[in-house]
PyMOL commands that place a pseudoatom at each C-alpha (Angstrom):
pseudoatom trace, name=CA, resn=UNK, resi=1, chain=A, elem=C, hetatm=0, pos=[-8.433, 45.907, -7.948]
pseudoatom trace, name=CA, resn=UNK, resi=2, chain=A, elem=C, hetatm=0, pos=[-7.927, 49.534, -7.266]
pseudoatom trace, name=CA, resn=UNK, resi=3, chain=A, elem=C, hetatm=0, pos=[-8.564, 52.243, -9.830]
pseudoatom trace, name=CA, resn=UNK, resi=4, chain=A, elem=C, hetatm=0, pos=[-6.285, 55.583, -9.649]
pseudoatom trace, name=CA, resn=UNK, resi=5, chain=A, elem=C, hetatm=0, pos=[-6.794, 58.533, -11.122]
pseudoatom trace, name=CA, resn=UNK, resi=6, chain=A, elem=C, hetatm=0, pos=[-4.463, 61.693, -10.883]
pseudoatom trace, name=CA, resn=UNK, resi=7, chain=A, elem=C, hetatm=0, pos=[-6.332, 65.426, -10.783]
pseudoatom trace, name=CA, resn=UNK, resi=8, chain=A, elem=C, hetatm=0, pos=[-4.450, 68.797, -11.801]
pseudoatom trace, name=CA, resn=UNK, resi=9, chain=A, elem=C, hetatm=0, pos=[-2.699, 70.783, -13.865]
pseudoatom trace, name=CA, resn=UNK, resi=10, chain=A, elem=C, hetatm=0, pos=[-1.205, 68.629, -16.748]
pseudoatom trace, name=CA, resn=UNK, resi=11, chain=A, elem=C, hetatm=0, pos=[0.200, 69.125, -20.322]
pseudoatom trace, name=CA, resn=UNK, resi=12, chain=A, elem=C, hetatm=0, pos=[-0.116, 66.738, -23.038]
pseudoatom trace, name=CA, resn=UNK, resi=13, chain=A, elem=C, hetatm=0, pos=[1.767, 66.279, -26.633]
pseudoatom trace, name=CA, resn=UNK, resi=14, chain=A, elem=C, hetatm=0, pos=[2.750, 69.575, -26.469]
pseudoatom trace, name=CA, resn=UNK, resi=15, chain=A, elem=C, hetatm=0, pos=[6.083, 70.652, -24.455]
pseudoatom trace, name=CA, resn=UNK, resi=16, chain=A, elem=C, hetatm=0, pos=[9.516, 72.990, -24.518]
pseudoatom trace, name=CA, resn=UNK, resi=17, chain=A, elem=C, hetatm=0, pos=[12.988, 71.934, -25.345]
pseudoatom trace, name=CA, resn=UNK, resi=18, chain=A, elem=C, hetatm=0, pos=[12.934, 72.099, -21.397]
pseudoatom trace, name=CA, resn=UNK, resi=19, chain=A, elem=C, hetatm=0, pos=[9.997, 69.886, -20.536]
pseudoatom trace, name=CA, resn=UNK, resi=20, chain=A, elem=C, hetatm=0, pos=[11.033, 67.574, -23.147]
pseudoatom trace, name=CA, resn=UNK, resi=21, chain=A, elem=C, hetatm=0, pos=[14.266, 66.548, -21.140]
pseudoatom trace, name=CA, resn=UNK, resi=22, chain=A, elem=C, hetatm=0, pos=[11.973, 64.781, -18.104]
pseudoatom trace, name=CA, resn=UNK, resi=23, chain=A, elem=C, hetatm=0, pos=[10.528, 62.273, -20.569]
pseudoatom trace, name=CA, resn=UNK, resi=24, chain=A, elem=C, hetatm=0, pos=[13.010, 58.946, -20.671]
pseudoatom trace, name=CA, resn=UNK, resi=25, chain=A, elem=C, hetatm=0, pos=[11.754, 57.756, -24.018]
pseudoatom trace, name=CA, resn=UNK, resi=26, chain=A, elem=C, hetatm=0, pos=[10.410, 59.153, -27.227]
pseudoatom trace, name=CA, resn=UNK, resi=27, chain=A, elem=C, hetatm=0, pos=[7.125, 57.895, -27.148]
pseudoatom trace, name=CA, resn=UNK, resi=28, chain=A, elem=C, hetatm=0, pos=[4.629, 59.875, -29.464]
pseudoatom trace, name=CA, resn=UNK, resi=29, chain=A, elem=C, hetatm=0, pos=[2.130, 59.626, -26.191]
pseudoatom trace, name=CA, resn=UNK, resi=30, chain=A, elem=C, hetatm=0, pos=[3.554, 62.123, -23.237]
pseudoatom trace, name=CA, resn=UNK, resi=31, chain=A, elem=C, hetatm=0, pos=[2.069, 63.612, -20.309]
pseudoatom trace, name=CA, resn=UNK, resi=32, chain=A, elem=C, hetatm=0, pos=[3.656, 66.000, -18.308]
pseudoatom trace, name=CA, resn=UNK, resi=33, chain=A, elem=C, hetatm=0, pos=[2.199, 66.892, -14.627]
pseudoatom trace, name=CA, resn=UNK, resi=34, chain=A, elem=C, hetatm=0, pos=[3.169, 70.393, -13.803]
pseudoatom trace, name=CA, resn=UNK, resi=35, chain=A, elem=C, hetatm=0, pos=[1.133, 70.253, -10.604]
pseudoatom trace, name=CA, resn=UNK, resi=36, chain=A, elem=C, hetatm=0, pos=[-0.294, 67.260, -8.575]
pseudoatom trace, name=CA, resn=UNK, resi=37, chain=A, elem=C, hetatm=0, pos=[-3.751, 68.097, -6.494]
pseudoatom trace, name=CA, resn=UNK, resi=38, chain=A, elem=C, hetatm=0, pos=[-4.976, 65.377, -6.174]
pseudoatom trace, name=CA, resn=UNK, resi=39, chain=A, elem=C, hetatm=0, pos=[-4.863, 61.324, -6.416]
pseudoatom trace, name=CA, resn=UNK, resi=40, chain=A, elem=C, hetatm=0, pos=[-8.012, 59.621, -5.830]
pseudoatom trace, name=CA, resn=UNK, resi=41, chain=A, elem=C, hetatm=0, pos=[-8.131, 55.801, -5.512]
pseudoatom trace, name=CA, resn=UNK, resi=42, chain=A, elem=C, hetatm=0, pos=[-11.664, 53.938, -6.547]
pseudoatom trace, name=CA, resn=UNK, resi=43, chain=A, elem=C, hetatm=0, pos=[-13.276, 50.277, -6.092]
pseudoatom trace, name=CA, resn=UNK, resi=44, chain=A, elem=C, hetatm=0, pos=[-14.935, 50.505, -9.365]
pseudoatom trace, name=CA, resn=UNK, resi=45, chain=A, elem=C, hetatm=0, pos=[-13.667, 51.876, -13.006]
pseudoatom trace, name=CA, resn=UNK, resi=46, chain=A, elem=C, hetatm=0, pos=[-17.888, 53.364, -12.911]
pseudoatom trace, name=CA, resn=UNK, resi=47, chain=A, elem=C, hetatm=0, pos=[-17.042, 55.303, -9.612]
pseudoatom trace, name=CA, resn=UNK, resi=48, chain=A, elem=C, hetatm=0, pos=[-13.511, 56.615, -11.310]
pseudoatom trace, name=CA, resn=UNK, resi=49, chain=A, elem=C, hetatm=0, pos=[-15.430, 57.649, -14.567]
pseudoatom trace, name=CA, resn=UNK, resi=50, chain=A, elem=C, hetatm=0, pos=[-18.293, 59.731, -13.143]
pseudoatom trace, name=CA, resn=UNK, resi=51, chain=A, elem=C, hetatm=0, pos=[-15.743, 61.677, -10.877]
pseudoatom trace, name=CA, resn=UNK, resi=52, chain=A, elem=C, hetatm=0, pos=[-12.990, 62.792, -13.647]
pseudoatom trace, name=CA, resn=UNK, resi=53, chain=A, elem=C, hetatm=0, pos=[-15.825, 63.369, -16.087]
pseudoatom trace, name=CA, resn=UNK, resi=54, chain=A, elem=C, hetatm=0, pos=[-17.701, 65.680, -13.559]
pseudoatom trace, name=CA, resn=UNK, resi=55, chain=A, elem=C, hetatm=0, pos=[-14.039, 67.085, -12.005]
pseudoatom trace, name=CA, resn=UNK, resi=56, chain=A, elem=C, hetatm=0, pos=[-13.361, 70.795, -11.231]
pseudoatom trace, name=CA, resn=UNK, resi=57, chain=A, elem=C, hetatm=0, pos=[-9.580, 69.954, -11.766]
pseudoatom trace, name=CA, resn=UNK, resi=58, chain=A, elem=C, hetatm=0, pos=[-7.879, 71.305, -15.334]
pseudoatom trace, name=CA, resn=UNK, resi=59, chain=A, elem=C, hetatm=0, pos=[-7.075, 68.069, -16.434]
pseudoatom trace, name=CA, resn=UNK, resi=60, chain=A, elem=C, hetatm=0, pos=[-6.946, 64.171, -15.254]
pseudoatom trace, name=CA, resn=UNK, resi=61, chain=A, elem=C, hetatm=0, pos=[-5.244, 61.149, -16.565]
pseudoatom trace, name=CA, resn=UNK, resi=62, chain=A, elem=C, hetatm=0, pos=[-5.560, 57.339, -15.342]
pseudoatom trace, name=CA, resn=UNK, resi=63, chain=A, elem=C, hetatm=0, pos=[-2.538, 56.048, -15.243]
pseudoatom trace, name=CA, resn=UNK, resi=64, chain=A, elem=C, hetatm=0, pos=[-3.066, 52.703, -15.692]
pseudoatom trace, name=CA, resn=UNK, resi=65, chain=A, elem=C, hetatm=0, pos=[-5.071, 53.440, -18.996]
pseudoatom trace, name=CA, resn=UNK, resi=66, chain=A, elem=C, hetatm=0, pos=[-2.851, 55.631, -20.643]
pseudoatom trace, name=CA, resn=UNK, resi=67, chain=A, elem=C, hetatm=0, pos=[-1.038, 54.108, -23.638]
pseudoatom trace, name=CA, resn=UNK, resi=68, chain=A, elem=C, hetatm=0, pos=[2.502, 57.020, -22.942]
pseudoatom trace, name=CA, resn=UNK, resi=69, chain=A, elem=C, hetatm=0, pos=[4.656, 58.045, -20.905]
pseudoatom trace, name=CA, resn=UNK, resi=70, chain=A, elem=C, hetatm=0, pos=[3.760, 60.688, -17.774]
pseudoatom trace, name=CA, resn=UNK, resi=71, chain=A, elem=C, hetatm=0, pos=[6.527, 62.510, -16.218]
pseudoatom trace, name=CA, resn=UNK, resi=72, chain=A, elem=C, hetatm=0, pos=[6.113, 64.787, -13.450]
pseudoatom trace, name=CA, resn=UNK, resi=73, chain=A, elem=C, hetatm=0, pos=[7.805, 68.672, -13.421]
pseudoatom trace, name=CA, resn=UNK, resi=74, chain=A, elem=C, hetatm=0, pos=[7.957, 68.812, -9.382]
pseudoatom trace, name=CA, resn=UNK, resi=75, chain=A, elem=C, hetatm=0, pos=[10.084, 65.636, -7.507]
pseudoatom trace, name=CA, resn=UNK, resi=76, chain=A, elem=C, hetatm=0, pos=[7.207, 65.833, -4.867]
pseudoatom trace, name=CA, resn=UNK, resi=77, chain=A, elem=C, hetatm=0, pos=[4.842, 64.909, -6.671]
pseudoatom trace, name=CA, resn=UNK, resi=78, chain=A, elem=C, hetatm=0, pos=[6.481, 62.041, -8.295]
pseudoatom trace, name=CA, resn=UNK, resi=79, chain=A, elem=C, hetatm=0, pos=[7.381, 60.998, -5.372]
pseudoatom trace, name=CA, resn=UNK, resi=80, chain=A, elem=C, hetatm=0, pos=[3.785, 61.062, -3.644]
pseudoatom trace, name=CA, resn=UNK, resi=81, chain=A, elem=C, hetatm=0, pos=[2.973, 59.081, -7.161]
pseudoatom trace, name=CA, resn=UNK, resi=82, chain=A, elem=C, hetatm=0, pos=[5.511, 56.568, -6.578]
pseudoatom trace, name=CA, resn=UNK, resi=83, chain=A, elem=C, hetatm=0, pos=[4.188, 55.744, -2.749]
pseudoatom trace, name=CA, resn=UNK, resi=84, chain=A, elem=C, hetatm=0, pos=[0.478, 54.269, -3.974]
for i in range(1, 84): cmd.bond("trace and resi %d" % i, "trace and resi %d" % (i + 1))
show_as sticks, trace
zoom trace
């Protein structure tokens, strides 16, 4: 199994009346990606840790271990999302 994390600028919790409309449900959880630099795909959940705990990026999230719901503020990077 793979392990995916997503590097960049991201907000989380805390959002406009504007930002609030690209979330689909009303989960108390919410991330919103204002700017996608970087996905990087792991063989181990070890590797994945030591990289987004020793990342130069603003923020990080893993996907796959976040109890919310992530929406993205630019369609091309949802998009490059969506294609892993």
């Amino acid at each position: 199994m793979k392990h995916i994390a997503l590097l960049g600028n991201f907000s989380f919790n805390h959002f406009d009346t504007e930002e609030m409309r690209l979330f689909k449900t009303d989960n108390e959880r919410k991330a919103l990606i204002h700017e996608l630099e970087e996905i990087k795909i792991f063989d181990t959940k070890d590797e994945m840790y030591y990289e987004v705990d020793n990342t130069e990026y603003d923020a990080w999230i893993i996907p796959n271990e976040f109890n919310g719901e992530i929406a993205f503020e630019r369609i091309e990077d949802k998009d490059l999302y969506n294609s892993i």
